[in-house]
C-alpha positions as a Markdown table, in Angstrom:
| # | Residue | x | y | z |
|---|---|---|---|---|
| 1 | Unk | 0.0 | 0.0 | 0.0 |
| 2 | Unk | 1.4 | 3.5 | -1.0 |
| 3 | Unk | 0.2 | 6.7 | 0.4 |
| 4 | Unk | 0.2 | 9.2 | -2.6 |
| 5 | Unk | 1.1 | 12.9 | -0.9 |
| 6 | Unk | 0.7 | 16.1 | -2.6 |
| 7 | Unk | -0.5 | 19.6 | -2.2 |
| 8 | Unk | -4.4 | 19.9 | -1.2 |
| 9 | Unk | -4.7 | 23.3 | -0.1 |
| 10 | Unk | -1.4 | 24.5 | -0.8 |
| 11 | Unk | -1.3 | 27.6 | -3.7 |
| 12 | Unk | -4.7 | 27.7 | -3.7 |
| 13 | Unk | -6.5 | 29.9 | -1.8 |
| 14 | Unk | -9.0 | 27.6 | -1.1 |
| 15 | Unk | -10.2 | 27.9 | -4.4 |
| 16 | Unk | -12.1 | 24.6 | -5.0 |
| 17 | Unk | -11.3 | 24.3 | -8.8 |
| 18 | Unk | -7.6 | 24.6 | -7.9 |
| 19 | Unk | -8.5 | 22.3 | -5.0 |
| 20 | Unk | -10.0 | 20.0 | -7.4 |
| 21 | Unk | -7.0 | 20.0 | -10.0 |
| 22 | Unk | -4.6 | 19.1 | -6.5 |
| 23 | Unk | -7.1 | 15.8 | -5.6 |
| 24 | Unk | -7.3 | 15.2 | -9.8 |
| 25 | Unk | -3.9 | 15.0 | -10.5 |
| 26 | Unk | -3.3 | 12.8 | -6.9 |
| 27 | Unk | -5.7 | 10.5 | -8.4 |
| 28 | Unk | -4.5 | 10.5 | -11.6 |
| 29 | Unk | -1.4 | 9.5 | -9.6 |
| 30 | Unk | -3.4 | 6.6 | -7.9 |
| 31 | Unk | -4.7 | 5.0 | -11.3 |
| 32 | Unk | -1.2 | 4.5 | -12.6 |
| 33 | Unk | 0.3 | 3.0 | -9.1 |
| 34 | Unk | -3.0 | 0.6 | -9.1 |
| 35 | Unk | -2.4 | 0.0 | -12.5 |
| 36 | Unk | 1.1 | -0.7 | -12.0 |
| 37 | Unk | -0.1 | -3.8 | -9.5 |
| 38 | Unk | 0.3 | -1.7 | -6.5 |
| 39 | Unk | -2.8 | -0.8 | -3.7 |
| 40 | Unk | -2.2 | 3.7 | -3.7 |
| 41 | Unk | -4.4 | 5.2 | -0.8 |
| 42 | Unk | -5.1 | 8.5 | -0.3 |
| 43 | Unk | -5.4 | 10.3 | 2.9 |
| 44 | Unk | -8.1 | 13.0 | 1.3 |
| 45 | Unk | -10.3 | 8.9 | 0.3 |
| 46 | Unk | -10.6 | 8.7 | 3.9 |
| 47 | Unk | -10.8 | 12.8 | 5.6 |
| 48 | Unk | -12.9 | 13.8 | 2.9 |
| 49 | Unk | -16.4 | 11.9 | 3.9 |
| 50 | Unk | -15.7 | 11.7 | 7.6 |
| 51 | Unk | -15.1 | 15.5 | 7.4 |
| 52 | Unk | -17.9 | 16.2 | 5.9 |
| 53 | Unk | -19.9 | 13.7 | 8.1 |
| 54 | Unk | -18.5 | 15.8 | 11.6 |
| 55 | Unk | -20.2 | 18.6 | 10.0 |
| 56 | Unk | -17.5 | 21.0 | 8.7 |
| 57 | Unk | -18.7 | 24.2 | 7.1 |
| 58 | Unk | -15.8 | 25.1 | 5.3 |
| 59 | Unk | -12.0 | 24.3 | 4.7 |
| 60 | Unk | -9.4 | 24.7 | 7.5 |
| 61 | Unk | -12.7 | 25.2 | 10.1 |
| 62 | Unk | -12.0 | 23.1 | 13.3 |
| 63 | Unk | -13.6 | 20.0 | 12.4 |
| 64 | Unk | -11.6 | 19.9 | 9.1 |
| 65 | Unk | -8.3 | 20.6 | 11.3 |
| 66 | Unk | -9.3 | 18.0 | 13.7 |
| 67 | Unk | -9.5 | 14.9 | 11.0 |
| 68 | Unk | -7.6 | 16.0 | 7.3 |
| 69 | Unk | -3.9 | 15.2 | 8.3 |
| 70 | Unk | -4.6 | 13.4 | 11.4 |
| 71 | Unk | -6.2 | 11.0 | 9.0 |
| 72 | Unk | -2.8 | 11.2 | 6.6 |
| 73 | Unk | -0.6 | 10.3 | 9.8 |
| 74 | Unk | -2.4 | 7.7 | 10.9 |
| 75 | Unk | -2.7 | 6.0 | 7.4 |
| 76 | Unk | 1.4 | 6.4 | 6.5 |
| 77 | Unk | 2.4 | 4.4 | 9.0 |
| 78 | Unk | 0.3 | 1.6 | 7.7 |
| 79 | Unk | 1.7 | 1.7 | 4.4 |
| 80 | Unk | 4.6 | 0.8 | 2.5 |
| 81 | Unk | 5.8 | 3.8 | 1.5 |
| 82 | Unk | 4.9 | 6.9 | 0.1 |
| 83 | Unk | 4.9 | 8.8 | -3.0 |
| 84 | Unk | 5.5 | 12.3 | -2.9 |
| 85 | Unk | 4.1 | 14.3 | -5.8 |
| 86 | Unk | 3.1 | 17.8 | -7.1 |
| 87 | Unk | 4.4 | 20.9 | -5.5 |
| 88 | Unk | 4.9 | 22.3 | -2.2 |
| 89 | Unk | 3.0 | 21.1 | 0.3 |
| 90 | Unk | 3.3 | 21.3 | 4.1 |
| 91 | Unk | 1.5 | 18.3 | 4.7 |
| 92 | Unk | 2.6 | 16.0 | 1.9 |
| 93 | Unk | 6.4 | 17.4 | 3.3 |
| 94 | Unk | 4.8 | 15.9 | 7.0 |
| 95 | Unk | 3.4 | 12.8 | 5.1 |
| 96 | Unk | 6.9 | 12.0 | 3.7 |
| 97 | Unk | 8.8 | 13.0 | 7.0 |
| 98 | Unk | 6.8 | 10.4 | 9.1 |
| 99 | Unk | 7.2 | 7.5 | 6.3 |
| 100 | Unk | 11.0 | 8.3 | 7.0 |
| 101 | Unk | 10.8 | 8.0 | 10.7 |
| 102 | Unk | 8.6 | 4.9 | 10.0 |
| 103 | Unk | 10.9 | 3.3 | 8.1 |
| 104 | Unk | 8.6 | 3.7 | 4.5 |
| 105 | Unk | 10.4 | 3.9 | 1.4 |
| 106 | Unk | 10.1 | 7.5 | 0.4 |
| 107 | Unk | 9.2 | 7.5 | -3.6 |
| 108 | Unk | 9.7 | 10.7 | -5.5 |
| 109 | Unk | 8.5 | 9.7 | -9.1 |
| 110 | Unk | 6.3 | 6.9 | -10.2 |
| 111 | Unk | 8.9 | 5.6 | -12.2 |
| 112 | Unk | 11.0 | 4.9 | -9.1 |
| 113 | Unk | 8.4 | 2.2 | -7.6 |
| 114 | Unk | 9.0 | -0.9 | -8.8 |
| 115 | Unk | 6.0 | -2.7 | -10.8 |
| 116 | Unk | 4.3 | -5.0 | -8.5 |
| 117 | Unk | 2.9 | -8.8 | -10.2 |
| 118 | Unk | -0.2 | -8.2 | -8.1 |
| 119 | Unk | -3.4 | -10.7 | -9.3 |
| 120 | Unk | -6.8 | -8.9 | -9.2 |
């Protein structure tokens, strides 16, 4: 399982479209690591609906501080690494710091993950 970590929030303003083209190109990201015979998570898959659920009224209000990286940390040190994409990013930066002190391999391109022989 590999985390995918890139910018959410970062450079946008909390403008959802720019929001949207951050989570698009994270899961365009996922597609080719699945593809690839690997199992990509990503910590927005699981904040996102729980968020929501909690009752958060708007980005970066308490409830969305309380789950969005918590979530993220608590995921990476399930996985078996983590891919670092996109631009900068606080929290993908934190994502790929605690796979480090986990002892995750720490992938910077999709071309540096090996393919994985993984049945469906």
């Amino acid at each position: 399982m590999i985390l995918v970590a890139g910018p959410y929030r970062s450079g946008t303003n909390d403008d959802p479209l720019l929001i949207a083209k951050n989570v698009a190109a994270m899961t365009e990201t996922s597609l080719r690591l699945f593809r690839a015979g690997h199992l990509p998570v990503m910590g927005e898959w699981f904040a996102l609906p729980l968020i929501e659920h909690a009752g958060s009224r708007r980005i970066g209000d308490a409830v969305f501080n309380e789950i969005f990286h918590p979530i993220s940390r608590r995921l990476v040190a399930q996985c078996d690494g983590c891919l670092r994409i996109g631009g900068a990013s606080a929290g993908a930066d934190e994502m790929v710091a605690l796979a480090r002190q986990h002892g995750k391999a720490v992938y910077h391109a999709l071309e540096e993950i090996p393919h994985a022989d993984t049945p469906l």
